[in-house]
C-alpha positions as CSV (number, residue, x, y, z in Angstrom):
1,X,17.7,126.3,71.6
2,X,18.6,122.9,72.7
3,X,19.7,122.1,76.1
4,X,22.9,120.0,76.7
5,X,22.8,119.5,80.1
6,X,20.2,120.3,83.2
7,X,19.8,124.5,83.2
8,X,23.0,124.6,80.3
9,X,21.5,125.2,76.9
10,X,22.8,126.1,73.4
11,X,21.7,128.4,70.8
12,X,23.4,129.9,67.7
13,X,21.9,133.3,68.0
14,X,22.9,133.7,71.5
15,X,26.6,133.9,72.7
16,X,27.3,132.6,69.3
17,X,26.4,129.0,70.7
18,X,28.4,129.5,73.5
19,X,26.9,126.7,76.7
20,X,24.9,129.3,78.7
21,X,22.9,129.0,81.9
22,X,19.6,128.6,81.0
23,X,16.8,131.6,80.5
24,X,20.4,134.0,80.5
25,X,23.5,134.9,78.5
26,X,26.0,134.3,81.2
27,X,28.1,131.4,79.5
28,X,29.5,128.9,81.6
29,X,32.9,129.1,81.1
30,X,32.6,133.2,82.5
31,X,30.6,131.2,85.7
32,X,33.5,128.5,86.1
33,X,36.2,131.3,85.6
34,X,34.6,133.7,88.0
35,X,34.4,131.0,90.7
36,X,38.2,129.6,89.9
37,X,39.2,133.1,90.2
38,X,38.3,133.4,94.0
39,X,35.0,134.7,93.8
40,X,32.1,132.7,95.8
41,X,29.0,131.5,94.9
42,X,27.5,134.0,96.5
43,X,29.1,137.1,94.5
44,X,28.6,135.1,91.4
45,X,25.2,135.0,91.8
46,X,24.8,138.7,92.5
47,X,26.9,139.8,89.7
48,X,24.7,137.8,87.1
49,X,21.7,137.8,88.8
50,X,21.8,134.1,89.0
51,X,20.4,131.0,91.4
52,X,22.9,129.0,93.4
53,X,21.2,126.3,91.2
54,X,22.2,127.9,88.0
55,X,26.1,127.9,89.2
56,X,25.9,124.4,90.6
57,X,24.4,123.4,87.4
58,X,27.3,125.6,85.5
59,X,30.4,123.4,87.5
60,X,28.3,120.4,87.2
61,X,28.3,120.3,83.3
62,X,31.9,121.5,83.6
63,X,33.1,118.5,85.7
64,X,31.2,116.0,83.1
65,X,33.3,117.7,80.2
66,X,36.4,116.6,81.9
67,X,35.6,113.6,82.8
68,X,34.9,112.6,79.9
69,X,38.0,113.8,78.4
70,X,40.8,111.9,77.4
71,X,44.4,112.8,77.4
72,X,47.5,111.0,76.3
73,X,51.1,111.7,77.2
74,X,53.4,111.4,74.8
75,X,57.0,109.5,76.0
């Protein structure tokens, strides 16, 4: 297990190496579509049995991955 960012870690055996919150399976892209689907942080964190810190940590290492992406428009 390796962590990638603060409570996000990384392991092959689980979620095939999926980003997951850490000490869980719930990936973070399942947190991030959840929330960008209209639910709040509040029914996230009862669904998955999570801590608002865990789903604050989940958009946080989503908002440095695009950030740091880079896109160019072709003309």
């Amino acid at each position: 297990m390796k962590e990638i960012s603060h409570g996000i870690v990384v392991d092959r055996g689980v979620r095939s190496g999926k980003p997951v919150i850490k000490g869980t399976r719930v990936p973070v892209d399942v947190v991030v579509g959840k929330l960008a689907g209209g639910m709040t942080i509040e029914e996230v964190m009862k669904e998955y049995d999570l801590r608002r810190k865990d789903v604050l940590n989940a958009l946080s290492y989503a908002a440095k991955l695009t950030s740091e992406e880079e896109i160019r428009v072709a003309k």
